[in-house]
C-alpha positions in Angstrom: 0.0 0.0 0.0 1.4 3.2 -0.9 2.8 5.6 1.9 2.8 8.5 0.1 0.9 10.9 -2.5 2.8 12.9 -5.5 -0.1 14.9 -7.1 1.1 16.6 -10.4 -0.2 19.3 -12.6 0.5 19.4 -16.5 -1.2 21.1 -19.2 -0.9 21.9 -22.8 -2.9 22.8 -25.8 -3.0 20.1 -28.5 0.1 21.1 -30.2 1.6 20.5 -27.0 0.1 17.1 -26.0 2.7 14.9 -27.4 5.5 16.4 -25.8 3.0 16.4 -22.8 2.7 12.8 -23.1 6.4 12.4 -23.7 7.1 14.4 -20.3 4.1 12.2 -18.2 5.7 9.0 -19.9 9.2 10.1 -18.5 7.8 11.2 -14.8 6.2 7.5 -14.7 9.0 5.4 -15.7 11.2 7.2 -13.3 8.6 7.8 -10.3 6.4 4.7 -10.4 6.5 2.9 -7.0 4.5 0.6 -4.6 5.1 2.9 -1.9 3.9 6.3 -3.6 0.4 7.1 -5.3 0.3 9.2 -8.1 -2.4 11.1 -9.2 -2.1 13.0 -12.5 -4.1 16.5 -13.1 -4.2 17.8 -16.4 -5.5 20.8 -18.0 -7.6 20.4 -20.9 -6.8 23.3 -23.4 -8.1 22.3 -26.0 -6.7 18.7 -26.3 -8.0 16.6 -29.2 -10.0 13.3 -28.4 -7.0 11.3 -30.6 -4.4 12.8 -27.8 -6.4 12.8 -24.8 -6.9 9.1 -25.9 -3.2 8.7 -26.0 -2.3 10.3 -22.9 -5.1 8.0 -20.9 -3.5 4.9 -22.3 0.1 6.4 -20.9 -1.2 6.6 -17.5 -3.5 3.3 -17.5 -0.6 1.6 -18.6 1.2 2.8 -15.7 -1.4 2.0 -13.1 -1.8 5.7 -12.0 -5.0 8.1 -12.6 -5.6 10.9 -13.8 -7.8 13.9 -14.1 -8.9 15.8 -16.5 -9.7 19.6 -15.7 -12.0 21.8 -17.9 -10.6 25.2 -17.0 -13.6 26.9 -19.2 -14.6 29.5 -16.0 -10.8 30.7 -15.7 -10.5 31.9 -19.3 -14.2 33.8 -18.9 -13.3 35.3 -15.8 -9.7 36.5 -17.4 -12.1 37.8 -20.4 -14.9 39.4 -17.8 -12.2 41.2 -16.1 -10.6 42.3 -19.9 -7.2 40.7 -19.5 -4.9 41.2 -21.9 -3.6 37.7 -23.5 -0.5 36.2 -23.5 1.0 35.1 -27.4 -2.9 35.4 -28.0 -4.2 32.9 -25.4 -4.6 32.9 -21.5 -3.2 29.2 -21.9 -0.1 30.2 -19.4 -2.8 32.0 -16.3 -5.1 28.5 -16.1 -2.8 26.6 -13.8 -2.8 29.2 -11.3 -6.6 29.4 -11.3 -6.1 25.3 -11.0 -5.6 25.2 -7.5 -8.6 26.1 -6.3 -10.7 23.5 -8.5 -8.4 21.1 -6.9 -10.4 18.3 -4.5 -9.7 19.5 -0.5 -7.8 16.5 -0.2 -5.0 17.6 -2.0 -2.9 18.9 0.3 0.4 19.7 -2.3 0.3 19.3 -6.1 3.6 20.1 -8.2 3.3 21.7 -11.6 5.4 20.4 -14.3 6.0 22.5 -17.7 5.3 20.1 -20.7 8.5 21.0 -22.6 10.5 18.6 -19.8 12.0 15.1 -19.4 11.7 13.7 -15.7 15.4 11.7 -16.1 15.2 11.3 -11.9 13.1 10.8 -8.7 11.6 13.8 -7.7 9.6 11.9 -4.8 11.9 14.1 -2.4 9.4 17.1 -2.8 6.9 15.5 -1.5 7.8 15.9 2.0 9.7 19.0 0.7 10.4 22.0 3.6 8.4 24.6 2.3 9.3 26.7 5.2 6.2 28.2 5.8 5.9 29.4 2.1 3.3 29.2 -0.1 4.8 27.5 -3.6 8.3 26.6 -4.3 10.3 27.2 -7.2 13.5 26.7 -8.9 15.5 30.4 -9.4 16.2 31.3 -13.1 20.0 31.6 -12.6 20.3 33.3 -16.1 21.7 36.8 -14.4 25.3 37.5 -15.6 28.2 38.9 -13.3 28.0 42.4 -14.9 24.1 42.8 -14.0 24.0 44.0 -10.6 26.6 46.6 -11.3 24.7 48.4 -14.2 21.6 47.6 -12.2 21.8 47.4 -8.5 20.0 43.8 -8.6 20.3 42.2 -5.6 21.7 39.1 -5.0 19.5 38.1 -2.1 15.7 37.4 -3.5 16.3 35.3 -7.2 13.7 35.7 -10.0 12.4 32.3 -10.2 11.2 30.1 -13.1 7.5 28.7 -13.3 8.1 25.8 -15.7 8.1 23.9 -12.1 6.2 24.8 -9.1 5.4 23.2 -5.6 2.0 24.6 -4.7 1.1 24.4 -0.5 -2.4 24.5 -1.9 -3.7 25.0 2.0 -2.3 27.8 2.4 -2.6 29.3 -1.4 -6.7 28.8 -0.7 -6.7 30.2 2.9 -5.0 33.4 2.2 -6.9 34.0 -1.3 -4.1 33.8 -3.9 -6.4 33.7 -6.8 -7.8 36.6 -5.7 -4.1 38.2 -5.4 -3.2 37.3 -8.6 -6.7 38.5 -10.6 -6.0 41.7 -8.8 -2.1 41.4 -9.8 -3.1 40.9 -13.5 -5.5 44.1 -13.7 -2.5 45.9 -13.7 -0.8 44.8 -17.2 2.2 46.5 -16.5 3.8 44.6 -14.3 3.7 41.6 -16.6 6.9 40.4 -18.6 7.1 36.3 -19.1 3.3 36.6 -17.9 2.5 34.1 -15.3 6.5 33.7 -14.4 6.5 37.5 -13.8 3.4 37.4 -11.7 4.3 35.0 -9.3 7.3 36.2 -8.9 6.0 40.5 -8.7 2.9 39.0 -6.3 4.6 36.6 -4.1 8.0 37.7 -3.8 8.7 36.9 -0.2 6.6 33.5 -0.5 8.4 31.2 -2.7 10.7 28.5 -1.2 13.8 28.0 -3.5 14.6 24.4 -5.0 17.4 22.6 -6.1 18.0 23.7 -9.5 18.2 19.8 -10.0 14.8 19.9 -10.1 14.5 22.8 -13.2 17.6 22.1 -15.3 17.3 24.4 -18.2 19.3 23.0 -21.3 22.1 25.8 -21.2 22.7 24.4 -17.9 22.7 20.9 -18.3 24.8 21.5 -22.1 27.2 24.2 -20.4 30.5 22.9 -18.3 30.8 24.0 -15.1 33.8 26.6 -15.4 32.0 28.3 -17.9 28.0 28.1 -16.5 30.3 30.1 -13.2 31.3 32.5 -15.4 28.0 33.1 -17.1 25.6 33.2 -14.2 25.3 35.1 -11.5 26.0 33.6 -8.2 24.2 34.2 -5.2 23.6 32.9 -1.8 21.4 30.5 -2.9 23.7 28.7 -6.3 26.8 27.8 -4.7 29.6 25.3 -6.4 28.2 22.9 -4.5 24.4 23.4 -5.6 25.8 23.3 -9.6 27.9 20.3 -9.1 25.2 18.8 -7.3 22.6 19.6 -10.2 25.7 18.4 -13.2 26.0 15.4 -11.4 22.2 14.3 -10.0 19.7 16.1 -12.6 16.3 15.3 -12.3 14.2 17.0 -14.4 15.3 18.8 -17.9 13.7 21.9 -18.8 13.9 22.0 -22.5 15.2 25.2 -23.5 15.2 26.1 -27.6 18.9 25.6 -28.4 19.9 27.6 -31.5 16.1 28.0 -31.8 15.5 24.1 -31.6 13.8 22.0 -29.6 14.1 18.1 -29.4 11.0 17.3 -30.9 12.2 19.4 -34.0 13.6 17.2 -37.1 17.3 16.4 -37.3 17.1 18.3 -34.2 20.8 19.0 -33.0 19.7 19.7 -29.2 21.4 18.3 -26.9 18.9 16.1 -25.4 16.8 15.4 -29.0 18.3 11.4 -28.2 16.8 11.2 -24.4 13.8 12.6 -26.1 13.4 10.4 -28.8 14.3 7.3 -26.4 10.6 8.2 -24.7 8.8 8.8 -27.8 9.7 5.9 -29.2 7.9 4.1 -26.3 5.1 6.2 -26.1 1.5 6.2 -28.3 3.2 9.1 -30.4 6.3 6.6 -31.8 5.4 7.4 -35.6 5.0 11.2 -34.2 6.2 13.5 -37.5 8.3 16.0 -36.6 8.4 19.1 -38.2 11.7 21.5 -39.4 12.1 24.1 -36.7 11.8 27.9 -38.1 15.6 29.1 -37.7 17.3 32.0 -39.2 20.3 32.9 -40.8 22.2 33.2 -37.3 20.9 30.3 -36.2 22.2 28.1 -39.0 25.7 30.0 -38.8 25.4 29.1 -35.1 24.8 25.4 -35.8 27.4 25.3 -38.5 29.6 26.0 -35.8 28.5 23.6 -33.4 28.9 20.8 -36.0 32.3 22.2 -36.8 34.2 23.7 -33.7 35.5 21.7 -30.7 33.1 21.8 -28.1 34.8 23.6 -25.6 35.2 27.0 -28.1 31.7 26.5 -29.2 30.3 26.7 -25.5 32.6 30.0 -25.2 30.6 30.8 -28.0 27.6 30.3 -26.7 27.6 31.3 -23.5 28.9 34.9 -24.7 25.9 34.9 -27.1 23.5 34.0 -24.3 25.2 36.9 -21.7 24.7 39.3 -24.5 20.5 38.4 -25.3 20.0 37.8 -21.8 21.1 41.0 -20.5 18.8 42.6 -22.5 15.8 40.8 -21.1 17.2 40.9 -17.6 16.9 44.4 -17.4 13.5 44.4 -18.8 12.6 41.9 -16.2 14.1 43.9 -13.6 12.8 46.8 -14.0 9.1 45.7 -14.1 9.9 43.8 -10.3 11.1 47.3 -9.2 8.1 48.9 -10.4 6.9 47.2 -7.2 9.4 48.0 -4.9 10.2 44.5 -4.5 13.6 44.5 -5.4 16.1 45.6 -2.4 18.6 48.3 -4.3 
């Protein structure tokens, strides 16, 4: 009899719901024992009856359940309160209006982004120290050393990334998050990266940081140590010890576009388009045709080099690339958390 309950959150549009299944496929064959119950909750945006089929015969295969949620009333409340959209859709807002359609028996639920591969057990954040917050989240180390000084940034409160989050679903109900957030989003100025950007602006002193082994984003994972130092910004919370620890013990992969590629793409050259393919190939979407990403000119100079330059120049490469592009969105970011006076300068 199992001990334990993980209860986990995906959702996707139909585009999305093969790499969903993919991800669910991944979490099972890593996660699946006698001792721990999981429950599956999904978010039906739009999902075609062909790949909600598919994803039910994932699970059923697995012995686990799952739940389908029709989040029709959170994208007419977003449209009653005259919302703007994100990338034309309110597709990113409906897992935070999730939680509180949630049964009262789920105590915890973690919410998993459907461009990942669960490579790991991630049973640990079950019992996870929350520390009195109200979600948990992985911090989006992408800040480079030169930041804080053109900046101010501080060092001591992270921006964090939502493409994972532990929800303490108690205490979100009990002190009205929804209703935080619906306020929050009134007021479209303070949103960059949408939902990421809210929960970071709204509860800024209530998120519990996690290993970054549980949010690997593909720079990070691709990246050698010496120069992922160099290129991030290091802070109280992303010690050597943390990075070595995440290099060495990984347990989720956040699949970043690399040289505007993801592994689902064809002749994909992203690092992880193998580990990817190894779960598709076992999953109801094994004859899955994948399409030619969109890149432009400097992308296919970029993977010209990749193909052609020792690894070890190309990742100088590419991580100078990546300073450049993200310090331009970093100070974007930035300055719409400071709008707030959340930010200690």
């Amino acid at each position: 009899m199992a001990d334990k309950t993980l209860n986990v959150l995906y959702q996707s549009s139909d585009e999305y719901a093969p790499f969903a299944g993919v991800s669910i496929l991944s979490l099972l064959k890593n996660n699946c024992r006698d001792d721990i119950l999981i429950t599956i909750y999904y978010i039906d945006d739009g999902v075609s009856p062909k790949n909600r089929a598919k994803i039910q015969q994932i699970v059923e295969e697995n012995h686990v359940r799952i739940v389908f949620l029709d989040m029709g009333f959170a994208v007419t409340l977003l449209e009653n309160l005259n919302i703007s959209t994100y990338r034309g859709s309110y597709s990113t807002y409906l897992k935070l209006f999730a939680i509180n359609a949630l049964p009262q028996d789920v105590k915890r639920i973690l919410y998993i982004d459907s461009d990942t591969i669960i490579v790991g057990d991630i049973s640990e954040l079950i019992d996870y120290d929350m520390n009195g917050n109200i979600i948990g989240m992985v911090a989006l180390n992408t800040l480079f050393v030169h930041l804080p000084q053109q900046i101010e940034l501080s060092m001591e409160i992270p921006y964090f990334n939502a493409g994972l989050i532990l929800f303490d679903t108690e205490k979100w109900k009990n002190e009205n998050i929804q209703e935080l957030l619906t306020t929050s989003l009134e007021n479209t100025a303070l949103v960059f990266h949408a939902d990421q950007s809210l929960l970071n602006i709204a509860l800024r002193r209530k998120i519990q940081p996690l290993p970054q082994k549980f949010n690997t984003p593909t720079p990070y994972s691709f990246l050698p140590l010496p120069i992922l130092l160099k290129s991030t910004l290091q802070s109280k919370l992303y010690f050597l010890q943390e990075l070595e620890e995440m290099k060495a013990d990984t347990r989720i992969r956040h699949e970043y576009l690399f040289l505007s590629e993801r592994p689902w793409h064809k002749n994909s050259i992203h690092p992880d388009a193998k580990l990817f393919d190894h779960y598709l190939a076992k999953s109801p979407w094994k004859d899955y045709q994948k399409q030619t990403a969109s890149t432009g000119l400097v992308f296919r100079i970029g993977k010209f080099l990749y193909r052609v330059l020792p690894r070890s120049l190309f990742c100088y490469i590419y991580a100078w690339q990546a300073n450049k592009e993200n310090l331009k969105i970093d100070k974007r970011v930035v300055q719409k958390i400071q709008m707030c006076n959340i930010v200690d300068t």
